[in-house]
Backbone as CSV, one residue per row, in Angstrom:
resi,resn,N_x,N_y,N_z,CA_x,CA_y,CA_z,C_x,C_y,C_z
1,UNK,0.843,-1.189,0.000,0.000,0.000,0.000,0.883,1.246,0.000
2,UNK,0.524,2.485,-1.057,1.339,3.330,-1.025,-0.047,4.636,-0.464
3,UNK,0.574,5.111,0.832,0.062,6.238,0.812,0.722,7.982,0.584
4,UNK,0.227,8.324,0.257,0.006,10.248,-0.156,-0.383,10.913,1.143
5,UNK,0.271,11.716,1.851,-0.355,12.463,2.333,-0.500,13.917,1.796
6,UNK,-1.588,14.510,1.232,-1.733,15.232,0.736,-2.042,17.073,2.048
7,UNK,-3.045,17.095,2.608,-2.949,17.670,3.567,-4.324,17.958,4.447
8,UNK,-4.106,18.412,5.367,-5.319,18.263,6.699,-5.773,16.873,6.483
9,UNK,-6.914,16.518,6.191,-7.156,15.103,6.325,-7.197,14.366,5.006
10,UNK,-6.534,14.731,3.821,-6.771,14.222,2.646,-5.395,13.673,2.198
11,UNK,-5.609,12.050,1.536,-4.949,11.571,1.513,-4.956,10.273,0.368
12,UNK,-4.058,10.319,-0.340,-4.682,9.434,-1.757,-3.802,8.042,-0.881
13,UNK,-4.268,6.766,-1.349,-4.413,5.514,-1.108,-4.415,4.831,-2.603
14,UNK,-2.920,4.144,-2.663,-3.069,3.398,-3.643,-2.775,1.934,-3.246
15,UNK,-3.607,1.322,-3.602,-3.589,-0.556,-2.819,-4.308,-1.361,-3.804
16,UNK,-3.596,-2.241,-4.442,-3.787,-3.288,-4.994,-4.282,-2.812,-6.192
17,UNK,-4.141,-2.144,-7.022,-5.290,-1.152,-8.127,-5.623,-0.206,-7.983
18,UNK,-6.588,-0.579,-6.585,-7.052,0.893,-6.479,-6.810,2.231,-6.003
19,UNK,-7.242,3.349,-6.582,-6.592,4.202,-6.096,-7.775,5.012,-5.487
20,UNK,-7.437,5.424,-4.090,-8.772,5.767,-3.046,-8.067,7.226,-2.533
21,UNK,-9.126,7.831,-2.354,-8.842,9.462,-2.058,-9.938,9.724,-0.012
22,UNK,-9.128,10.500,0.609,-10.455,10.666,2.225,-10.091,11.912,2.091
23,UNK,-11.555,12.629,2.348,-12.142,13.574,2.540,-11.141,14.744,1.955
24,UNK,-11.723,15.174,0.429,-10.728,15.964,-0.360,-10.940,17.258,-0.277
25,UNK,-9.677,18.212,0.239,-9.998,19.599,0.077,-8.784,20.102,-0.615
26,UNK,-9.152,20.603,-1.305,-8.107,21.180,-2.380,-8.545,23.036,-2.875
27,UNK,-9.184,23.573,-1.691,-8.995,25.274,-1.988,-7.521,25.277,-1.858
28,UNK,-7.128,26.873,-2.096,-5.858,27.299,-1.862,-6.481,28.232,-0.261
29,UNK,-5.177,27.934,0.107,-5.172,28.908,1.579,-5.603,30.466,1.325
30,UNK,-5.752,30.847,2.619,-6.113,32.175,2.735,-7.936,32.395,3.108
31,UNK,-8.759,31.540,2.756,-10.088,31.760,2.984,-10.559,31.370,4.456
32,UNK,-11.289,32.415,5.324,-12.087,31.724,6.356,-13.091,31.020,5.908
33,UNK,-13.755,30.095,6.478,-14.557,29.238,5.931,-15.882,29.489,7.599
34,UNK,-16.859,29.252,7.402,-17.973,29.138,9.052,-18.305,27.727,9.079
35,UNK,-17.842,27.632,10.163,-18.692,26.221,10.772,-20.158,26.207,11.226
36,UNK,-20.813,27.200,10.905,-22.266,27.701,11.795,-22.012,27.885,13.512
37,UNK,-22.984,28.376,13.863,-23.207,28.781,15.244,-21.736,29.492,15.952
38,UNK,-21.491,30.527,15.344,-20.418,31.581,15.586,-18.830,30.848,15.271
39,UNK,-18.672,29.769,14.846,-17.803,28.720,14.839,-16.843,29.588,13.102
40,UNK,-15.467,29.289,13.248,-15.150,29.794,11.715,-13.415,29.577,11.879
41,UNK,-12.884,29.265,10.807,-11.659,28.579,10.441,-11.256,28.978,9.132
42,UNK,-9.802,29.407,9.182,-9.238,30.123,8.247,-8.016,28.580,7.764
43,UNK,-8.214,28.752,6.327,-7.385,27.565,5.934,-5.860,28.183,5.482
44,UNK,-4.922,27.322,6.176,-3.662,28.183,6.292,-2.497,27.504,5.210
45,UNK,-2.871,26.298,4.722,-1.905,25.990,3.980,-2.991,24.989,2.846
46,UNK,-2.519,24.937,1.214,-2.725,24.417,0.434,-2.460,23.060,0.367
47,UNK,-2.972,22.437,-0.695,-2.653,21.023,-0.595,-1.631,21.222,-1.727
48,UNK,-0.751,19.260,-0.823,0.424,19.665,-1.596,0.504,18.855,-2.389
49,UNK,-0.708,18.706,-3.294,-0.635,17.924,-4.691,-1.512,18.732,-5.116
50,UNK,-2.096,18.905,-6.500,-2.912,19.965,-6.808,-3.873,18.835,-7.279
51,UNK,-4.996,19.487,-7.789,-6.188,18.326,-8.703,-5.593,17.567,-10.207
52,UNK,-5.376,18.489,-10.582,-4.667,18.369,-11.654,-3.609,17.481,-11.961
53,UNK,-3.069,17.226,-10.924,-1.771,16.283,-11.029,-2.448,15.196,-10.232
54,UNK,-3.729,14.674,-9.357,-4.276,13.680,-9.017,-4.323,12.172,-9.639
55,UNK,-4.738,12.043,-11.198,-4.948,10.915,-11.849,-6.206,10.676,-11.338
56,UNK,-6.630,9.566,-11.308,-7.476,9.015,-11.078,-7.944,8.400,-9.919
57,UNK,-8.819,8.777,-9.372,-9.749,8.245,-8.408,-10.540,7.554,-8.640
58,UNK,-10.396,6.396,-8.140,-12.161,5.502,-8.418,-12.808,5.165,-6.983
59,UNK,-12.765,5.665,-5.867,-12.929,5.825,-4.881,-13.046,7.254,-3.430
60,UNK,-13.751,7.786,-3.265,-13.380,9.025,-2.150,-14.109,8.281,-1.049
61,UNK,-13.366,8.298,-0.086,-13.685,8.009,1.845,-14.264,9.632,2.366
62,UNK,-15.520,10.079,2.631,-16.179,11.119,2.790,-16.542,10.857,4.205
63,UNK,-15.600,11.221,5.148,-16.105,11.258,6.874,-17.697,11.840,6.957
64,UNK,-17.740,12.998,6.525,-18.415,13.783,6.665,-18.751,15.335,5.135
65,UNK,-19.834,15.437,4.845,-19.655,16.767,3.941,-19.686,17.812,4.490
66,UNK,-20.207,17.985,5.486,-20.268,19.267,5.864,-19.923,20.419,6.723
67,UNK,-18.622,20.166,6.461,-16.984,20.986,7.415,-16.270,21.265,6.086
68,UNK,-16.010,22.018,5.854,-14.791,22.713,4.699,-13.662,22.067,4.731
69,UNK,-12.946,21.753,6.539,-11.895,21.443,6.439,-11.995,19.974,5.923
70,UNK,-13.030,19.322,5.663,-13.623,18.312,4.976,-13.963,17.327,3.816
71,UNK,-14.247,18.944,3.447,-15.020,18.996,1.753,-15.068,20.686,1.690
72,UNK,-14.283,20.534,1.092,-14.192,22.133,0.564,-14.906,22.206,-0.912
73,UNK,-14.926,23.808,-1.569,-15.173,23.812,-2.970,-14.749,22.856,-3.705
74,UNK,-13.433,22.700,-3.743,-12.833,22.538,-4.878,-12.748,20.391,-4.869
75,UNK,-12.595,19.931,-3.874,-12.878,18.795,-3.369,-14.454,17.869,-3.498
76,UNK,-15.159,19.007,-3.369,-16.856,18.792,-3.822,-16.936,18.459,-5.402
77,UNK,-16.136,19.698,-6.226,-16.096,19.535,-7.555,-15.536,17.986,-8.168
78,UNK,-14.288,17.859,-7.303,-14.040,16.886,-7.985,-14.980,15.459,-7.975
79,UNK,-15.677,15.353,-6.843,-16.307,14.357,-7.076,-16.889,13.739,-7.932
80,UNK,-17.410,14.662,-8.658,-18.495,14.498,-9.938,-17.508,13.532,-10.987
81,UNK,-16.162,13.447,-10.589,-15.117,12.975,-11.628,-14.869,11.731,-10.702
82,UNK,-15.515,11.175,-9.893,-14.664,10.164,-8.853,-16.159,8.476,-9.057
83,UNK,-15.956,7.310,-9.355,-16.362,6.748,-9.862,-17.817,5.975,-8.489
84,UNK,-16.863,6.122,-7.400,-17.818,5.874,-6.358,-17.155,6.794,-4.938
85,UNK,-18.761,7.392,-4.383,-18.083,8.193,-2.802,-18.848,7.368,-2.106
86,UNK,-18.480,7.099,-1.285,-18.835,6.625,0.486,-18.864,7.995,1.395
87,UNK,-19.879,7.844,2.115,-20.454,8.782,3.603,-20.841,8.257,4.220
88,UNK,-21.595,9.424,4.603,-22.724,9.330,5.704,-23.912,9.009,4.972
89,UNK,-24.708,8.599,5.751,-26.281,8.600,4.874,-26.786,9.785,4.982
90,UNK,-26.337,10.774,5.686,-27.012,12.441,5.396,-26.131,12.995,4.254
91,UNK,-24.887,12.571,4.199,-23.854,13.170,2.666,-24.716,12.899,1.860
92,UNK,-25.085,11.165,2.027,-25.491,10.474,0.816,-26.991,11.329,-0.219
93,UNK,-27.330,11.966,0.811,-28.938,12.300,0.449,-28.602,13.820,-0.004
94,UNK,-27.004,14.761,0.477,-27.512,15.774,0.214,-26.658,16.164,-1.247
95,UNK,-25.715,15.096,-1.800,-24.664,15.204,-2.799,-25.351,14.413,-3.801
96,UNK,-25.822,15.323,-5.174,-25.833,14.319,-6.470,-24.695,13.723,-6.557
97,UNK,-25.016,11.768,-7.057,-23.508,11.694,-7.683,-24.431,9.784,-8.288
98,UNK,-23.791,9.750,-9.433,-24.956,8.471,-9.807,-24.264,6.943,-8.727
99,UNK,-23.184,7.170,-7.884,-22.123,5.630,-7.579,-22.067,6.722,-6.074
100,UNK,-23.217,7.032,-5.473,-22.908,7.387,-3.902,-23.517,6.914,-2.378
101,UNK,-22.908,6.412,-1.383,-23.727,5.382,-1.043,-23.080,5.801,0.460
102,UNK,-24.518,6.336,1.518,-24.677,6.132,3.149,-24.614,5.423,3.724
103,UNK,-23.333,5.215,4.827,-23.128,4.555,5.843,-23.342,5.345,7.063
104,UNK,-24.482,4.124,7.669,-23.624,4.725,9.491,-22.677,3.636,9.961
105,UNK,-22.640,3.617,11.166,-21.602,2.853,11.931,-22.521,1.579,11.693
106,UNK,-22.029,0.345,11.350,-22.098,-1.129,11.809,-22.470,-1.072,10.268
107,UNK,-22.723,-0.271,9.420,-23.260,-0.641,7.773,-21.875,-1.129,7.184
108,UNK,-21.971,-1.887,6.121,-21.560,-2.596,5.116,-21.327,-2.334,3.611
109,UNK,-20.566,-2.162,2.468,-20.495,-2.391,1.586,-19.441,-2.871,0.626
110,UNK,-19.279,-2.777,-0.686,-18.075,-2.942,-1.728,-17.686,-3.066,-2.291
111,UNK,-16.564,-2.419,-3.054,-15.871,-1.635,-3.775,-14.994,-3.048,-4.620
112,UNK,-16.194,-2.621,-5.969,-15.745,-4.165,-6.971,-14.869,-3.381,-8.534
113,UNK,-14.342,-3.982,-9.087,-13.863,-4.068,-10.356,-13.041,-4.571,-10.677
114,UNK,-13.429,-4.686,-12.317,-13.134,-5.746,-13.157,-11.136,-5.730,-12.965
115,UNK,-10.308,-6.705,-12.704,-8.963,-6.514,-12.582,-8.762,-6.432,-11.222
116,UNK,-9.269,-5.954,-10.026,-8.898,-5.861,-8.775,-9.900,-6.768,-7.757
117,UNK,-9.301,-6.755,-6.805,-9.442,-7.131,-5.634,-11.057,-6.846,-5.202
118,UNK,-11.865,-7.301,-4.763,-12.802,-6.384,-4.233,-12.563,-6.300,-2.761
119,UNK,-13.125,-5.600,-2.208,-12.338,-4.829,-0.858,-14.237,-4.470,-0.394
120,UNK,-14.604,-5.272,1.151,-15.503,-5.176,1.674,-15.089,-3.702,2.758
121,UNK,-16.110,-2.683,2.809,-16.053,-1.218,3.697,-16.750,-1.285,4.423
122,UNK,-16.178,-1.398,5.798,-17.182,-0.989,6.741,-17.307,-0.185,8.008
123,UNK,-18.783,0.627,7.952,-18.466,1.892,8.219,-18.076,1.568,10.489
124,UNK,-17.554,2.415,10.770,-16.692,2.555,12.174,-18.023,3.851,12.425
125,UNK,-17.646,3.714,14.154,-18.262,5.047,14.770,-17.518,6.257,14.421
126,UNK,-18.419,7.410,14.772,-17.414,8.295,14.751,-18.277,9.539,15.614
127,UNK,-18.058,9.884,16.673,-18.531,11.426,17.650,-17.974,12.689,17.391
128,UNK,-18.235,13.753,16.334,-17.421,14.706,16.104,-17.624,15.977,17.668
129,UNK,-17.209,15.160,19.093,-17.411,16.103,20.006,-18.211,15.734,20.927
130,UNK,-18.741,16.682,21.835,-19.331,16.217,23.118,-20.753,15.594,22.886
131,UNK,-21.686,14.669,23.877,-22.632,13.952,23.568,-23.968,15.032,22.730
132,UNK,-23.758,16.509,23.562,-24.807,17.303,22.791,-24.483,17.674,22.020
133,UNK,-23.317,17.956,21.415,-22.851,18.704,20.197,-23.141,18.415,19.015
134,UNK,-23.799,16.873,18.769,-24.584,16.219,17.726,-25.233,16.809,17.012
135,UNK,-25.991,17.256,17.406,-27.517,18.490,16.756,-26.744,19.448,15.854
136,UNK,-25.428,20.031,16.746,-24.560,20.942,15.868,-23.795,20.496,14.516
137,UNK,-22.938,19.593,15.310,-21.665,19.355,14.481,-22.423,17.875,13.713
138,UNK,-22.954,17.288,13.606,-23.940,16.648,12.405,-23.421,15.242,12.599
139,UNK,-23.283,14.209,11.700,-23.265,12.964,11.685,-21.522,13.066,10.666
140,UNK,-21.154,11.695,11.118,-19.468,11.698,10.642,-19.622,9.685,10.905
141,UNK,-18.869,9.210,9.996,-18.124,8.213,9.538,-16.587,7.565,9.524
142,UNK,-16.111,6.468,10.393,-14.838,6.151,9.778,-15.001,4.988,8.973
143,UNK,-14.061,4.230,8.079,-14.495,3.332,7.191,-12.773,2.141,7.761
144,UNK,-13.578,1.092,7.802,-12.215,-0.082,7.335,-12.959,-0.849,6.535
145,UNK,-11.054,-0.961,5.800,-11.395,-1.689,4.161,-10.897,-2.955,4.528
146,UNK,-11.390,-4.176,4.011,-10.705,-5.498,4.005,-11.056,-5.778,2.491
147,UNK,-9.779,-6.162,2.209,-9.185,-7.009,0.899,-9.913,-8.553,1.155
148,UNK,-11.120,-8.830,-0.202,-11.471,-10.255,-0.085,-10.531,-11.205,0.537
149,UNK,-11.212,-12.098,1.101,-10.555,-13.195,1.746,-9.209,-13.602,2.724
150,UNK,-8.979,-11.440,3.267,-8.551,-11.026,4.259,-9.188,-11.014,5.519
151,UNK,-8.091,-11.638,6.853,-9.061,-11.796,8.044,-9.096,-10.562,8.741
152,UNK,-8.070,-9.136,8.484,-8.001,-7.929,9.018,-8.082,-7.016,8.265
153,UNK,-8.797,-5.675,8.277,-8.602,-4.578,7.532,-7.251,-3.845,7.121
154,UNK,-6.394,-3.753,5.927,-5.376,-3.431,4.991,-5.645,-2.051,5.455
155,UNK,-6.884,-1.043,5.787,-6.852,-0.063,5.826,-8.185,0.768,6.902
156,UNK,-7.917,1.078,7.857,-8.994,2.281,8.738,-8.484,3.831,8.653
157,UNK,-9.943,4.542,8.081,-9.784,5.882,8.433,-10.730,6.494,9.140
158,UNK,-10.104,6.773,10.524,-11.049,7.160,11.398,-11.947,7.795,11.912
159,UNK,-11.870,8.893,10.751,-12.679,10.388,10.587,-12.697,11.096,11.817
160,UNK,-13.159,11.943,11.649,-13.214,13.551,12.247,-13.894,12.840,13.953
161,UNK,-13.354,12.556,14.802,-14.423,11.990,16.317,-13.268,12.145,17.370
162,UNK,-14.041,12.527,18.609,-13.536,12.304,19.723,-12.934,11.059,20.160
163,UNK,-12.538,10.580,21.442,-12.366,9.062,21.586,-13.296,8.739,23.077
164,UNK,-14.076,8.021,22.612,-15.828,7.532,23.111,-15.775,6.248,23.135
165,UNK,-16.957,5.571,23.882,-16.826,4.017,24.109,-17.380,3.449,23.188
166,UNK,-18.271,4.031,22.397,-18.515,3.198,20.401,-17.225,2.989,19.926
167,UNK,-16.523,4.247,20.082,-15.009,4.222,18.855,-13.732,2.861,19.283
168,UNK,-13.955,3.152,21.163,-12.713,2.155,21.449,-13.495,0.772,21.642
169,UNK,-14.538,0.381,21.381,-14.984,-1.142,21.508,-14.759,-1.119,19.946
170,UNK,-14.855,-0.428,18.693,-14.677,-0.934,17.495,-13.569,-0.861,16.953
171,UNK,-12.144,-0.486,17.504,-11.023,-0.354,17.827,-10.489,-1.793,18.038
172,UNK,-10.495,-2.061,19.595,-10.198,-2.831,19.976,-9.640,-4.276,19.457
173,UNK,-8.782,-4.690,19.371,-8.306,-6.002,18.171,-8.641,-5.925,17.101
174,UNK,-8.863,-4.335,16.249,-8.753,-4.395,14.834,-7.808,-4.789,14.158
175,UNK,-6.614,-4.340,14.132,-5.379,-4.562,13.553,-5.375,-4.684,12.331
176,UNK,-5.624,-3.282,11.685,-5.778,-2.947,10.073,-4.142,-2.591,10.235
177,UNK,-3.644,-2.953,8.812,-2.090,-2.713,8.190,-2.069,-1.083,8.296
178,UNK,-2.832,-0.373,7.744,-2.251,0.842,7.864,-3.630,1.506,8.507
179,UNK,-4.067,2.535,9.522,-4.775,3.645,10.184,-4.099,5.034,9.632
180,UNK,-5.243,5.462,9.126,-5.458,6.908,9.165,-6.083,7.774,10.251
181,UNK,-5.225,8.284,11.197,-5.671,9.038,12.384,-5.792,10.239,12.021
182,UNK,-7.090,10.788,12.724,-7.592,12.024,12.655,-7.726,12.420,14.033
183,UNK,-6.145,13.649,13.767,-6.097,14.624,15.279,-6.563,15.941,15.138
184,UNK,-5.670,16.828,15.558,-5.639,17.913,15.685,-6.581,18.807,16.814
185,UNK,-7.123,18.108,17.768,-7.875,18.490,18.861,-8.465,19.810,18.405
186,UNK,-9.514,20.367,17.523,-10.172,20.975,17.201,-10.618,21.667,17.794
187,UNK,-10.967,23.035,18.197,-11.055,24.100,18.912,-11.823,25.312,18.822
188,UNK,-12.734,25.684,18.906,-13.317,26.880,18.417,-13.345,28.043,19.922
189,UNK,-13.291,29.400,19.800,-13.167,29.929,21.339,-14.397,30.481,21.827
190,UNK,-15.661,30.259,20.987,-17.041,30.309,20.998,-17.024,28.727,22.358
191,UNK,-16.656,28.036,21.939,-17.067,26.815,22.957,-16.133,26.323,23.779
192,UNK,-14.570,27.288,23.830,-13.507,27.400,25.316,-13.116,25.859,24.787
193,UNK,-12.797,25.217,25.862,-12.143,23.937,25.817,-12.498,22.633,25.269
194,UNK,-13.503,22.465,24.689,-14.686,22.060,24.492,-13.924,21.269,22.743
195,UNK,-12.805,20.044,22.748,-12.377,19.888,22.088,-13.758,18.303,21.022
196,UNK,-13.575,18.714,19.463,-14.213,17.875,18.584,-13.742,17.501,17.734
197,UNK,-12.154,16.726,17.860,-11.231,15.523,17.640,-10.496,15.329,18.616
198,UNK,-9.470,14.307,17.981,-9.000,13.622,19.351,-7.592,14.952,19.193
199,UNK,-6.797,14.688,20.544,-5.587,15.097,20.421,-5.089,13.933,20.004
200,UNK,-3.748,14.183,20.685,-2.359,12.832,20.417,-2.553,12.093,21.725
201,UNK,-2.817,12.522,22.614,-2.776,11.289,23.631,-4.153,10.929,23.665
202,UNK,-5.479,10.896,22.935,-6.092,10.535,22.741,-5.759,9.800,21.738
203,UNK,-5.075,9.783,20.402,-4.780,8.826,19.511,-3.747,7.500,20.090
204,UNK,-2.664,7.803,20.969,-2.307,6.940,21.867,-2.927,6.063,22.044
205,UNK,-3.562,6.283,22.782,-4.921,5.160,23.385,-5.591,4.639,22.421
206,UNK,-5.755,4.910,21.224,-6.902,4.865,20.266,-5.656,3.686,19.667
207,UNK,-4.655,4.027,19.237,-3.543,3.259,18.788,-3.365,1.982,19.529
208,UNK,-3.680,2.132,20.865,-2.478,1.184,21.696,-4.241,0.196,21.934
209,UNK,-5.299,0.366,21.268,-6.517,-0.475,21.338,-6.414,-1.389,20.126
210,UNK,-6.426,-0.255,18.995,-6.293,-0.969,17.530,-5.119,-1.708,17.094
211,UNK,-4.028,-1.158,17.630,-2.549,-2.085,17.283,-2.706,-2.110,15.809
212,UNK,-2.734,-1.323,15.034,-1.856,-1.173,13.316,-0.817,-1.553,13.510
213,UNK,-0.634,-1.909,11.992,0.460,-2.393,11.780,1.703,-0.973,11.703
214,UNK,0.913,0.451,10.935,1.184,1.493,10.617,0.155,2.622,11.265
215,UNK,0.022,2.893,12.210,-0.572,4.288,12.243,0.329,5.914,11.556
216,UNK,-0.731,6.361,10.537,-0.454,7.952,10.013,-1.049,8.416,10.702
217,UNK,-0.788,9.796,11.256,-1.383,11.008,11.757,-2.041,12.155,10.448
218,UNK,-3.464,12.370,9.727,-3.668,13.117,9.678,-4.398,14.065,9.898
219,UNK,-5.154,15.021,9.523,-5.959,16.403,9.914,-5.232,17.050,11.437
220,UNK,-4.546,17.313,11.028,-3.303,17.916,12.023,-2.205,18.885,11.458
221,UNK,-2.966,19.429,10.385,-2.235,21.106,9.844,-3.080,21.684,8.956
222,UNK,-2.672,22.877,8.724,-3.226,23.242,7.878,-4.737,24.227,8.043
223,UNK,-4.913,24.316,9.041,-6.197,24.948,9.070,-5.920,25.719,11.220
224,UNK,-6.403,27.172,11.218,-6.517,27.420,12.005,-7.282,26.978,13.598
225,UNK,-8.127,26.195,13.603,-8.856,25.610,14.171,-8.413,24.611,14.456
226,UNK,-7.086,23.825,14.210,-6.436,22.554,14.733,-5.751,23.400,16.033
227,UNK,-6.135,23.020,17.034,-5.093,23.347,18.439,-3.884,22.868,18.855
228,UNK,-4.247,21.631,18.369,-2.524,20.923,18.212,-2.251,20.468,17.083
229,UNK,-1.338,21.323,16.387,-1.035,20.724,14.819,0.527,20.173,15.209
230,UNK,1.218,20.126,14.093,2.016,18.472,13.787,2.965,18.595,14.709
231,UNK,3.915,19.649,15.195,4.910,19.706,16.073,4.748,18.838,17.448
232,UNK,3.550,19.725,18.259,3.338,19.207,19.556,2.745,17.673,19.112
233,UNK,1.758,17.714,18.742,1.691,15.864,18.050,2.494,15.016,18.244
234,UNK,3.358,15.254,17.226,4.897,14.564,17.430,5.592,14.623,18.899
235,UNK,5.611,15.174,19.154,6.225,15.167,20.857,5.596,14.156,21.446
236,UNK,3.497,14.214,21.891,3.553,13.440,22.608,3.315,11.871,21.938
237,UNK,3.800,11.302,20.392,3.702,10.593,20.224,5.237,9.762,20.714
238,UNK,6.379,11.019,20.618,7.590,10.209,20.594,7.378,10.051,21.918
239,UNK,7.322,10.459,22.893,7.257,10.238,24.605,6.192,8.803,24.575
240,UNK,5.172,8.599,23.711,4.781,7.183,23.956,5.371,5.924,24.258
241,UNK,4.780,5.088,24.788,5.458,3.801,24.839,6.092,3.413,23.705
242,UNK,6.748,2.475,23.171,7.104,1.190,21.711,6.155,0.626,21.419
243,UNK,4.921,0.619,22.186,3.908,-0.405,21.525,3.203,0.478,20.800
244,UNK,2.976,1.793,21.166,2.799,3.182,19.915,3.727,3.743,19.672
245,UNK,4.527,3.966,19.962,5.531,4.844,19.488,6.284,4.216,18.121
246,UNK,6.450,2.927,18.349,6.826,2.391,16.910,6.186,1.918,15.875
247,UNK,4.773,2.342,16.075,3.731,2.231,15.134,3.649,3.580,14.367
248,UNK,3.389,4.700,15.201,3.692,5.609,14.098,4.205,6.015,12.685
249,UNK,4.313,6.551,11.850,4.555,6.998,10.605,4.080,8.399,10.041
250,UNK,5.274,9.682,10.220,4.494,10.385,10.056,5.000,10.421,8.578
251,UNK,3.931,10.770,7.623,3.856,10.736,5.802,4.335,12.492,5.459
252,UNK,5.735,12.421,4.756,5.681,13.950,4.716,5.180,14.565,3.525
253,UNK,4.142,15.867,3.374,3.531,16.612,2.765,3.771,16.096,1.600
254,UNK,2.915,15.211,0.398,2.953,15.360,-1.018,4.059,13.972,-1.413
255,UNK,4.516,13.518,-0.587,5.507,12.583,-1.091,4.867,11.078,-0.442
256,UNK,4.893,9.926,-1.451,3.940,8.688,-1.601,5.245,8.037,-0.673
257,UNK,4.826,7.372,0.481,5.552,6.663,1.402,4.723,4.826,0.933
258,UNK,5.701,3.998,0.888,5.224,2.747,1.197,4.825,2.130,2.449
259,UNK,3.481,1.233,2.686,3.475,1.013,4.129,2.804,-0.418,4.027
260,UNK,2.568,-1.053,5.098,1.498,-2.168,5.190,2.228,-3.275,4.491
């Protein structure tokens, strides 16, 4: 499996054929974007692959549509060019697309064609934040992929969530080859401390449940509203034990690392 880290939480996935894209934002920096209810985030760095130089997608992993740092303009557009998206079942209902299909947590599906592997998806919890914050911050998705006639998932991306007792019972003895972690302890000063992702020592724990073979760290730059972006991250991952600490992998900006 070769992954891309492209930037904040987007990240191309090439495995066995296919080539799979999570949650694509591709504005250029400089725009605040609103989260609703006084909430708002200025995007501070570009992605470091452009659309244009993408190729082909026959797959997008869609946590969620409706966060910028998410699905931005330009990430929305491309879809219309992407052969099948996976969500939420509220994405699913609010995005034309003729190959688009709602998951919640414990749903099922998968990702067939002619020459490859088919690869069963299935959707993970995901809490973007505190138990009431639901109503606000909306419904979110993580997905693990298993390669037919694989007994572990090749691939989990955990989407945009706190760490809650849905997330660490579906965690627990996963042991997918490579995790896509989603940090950056998210922050708005409308709601003070009141964090809606994990930090790093929340991914710790989240790590030291699932045991990857490879945990990546992303959605952890790039956007004002990350409270802990990649520096401090890194700190409290290296202070982790060996049973996380040598799982880690951090993927640098734009350059395809081999893993899994």
């Amino acid at each position: 499996m070769r992954v891309t880290r492209i930037g904040g939480p987007t990240a191309l996935v090439e495995w066995d054929g296919w080539r799979i894209l999570t949650d694509p934002t591709f504005d250029p920096p400089g725009r605040t974007y609103s989260f609703g209810f006084g909430t708002k985030s200025t995007k501070t760095t570009g992605p470091a692959i452009p659309l244009d130089q993408l190729g082909r997608i026959d797959a997008v992993l869609l946590s969620h549509h409706h966060h910028a740092d998410n699905l931005d303009d330009a990430g929305a557009e491309m879809l219309g060019h992407v052969t099948t998206v996976l969500t939420t079942r509220a994405g699913a209902k609010a995005i034309a697309h003729p190959d688009i299909r709602g998951l919640a947590a414990g749903d099922s599906t998968t990702l067939q064609a002619e020459g490859r592997p088919t690869i069963r998806v299935d959707a993970t919890p995901c809490r973007h934040g505190a138990p009431f914050t639901r109503p606000i911050v909306g419904p979110v998705v993580g997905f693990a992929l298993t390669r037919d006639g694989a007994a572990r998932p090749g691939l989990w991306m955990t989407g945009d969530t706190v760490l809650y007792g849905d997330l660490r019972t579906a965690a627990a003895g996963m042991q997918p080859a490579v995790a896509l972690v989603h940090i950056g302890s998210v922050k708005f000063p409308i709601s003070g401390p009141l964090a809606y992702t994990m930090n790093a020592h929340d991914a710790v724990e989240l790590i030291g449940l699932a045991e990857p073979g490879v945990a990546v760290p992303v959605h952890v730059e790039g956007w004002s509203h990350f409270s802990e972006q990649e520096a401090a991250a890194a700190r409290v991952f290296e202070a982790a034990s060996p049973s996380v600490h040598d799982r880690v992998t951090w993927a640098p900006l734009g350059q395809p690392i081999e893993l899994g």
